[in-house]
N, C-alpha and C positions, 0 to 999 in steps of 0.2 A: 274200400276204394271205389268211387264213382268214376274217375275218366281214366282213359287211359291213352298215353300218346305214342302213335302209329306210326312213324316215318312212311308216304305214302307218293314217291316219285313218279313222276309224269302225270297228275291229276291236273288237266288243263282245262278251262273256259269251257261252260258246259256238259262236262265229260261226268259220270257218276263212278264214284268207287262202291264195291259189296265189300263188306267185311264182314266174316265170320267170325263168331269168338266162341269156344268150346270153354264152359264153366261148368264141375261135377257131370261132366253127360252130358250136360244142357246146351244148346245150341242157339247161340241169338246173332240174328243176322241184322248186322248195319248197311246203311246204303246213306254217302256222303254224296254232294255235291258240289262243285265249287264255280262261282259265278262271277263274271267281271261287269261294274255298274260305272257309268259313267266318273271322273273323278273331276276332269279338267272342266271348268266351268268358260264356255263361252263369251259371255254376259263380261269378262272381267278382260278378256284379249283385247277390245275398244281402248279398253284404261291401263294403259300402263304405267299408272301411280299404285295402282293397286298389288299389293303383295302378297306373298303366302297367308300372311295374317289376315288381311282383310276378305281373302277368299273362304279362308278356312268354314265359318257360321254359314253360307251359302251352299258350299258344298256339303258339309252335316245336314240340312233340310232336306236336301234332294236326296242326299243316301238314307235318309229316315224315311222320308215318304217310300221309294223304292222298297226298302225292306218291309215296310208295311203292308206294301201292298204285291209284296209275293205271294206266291202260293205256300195255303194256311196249311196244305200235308206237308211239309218241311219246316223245319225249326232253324233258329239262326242258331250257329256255331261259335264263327268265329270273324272278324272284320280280321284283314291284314294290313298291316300298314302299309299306305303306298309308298313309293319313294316319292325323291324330288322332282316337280314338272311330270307327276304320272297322272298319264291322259285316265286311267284305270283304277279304281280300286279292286281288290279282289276280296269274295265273301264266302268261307265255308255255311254250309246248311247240311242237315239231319234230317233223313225222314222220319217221321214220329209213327211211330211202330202204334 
């Protein structure tokens, strides 16, 4: 088994979790972090012809570029899906041990 899922309440905007996992004696220490990147693109409030759809490929560049250009000691995790109208995405990361 490679992952394992934690229920981990109250990890907000910025905030880091440590998690410990004790395997045979062995002790491996995680450190999650979870990050909110922009979601709501400005650029498309002018037009409102423009819908979810049309926004969608706009808002994927910008959160690709962002991710790329975080910090390389943290690994990406997990994207969450926003909801509807969220100003926010939110992004699990791993620091890479």
């Amino acid at each position: 088994m490679r992952d394992l899922c934690i229920p981990l309440p109250g990890i907000f905007e910025g905030k880091q979790a440590d998690v410990i996992v004790t395997i045979d004696n062995r002790k491996i220490e995680y450190h999650f972090r979870v990050e909110s990147f922009a979601w709501d693109n400005n650029d498309f409030q002018k037009s409102k012809k423009k819908g979810e759809i049309e926004m969608t490929p706009e808002r994927i560049k910008r959160l690709k570029k962002t991710i790329s250009e975080y910090d390389k000691n943290w690994e990406l995790v997990q994207i969450f899906n926003p909801g509807l109208n969220s100003k926010f995405i939110k992004v699990l990361y791993r620091k890479k041990n």
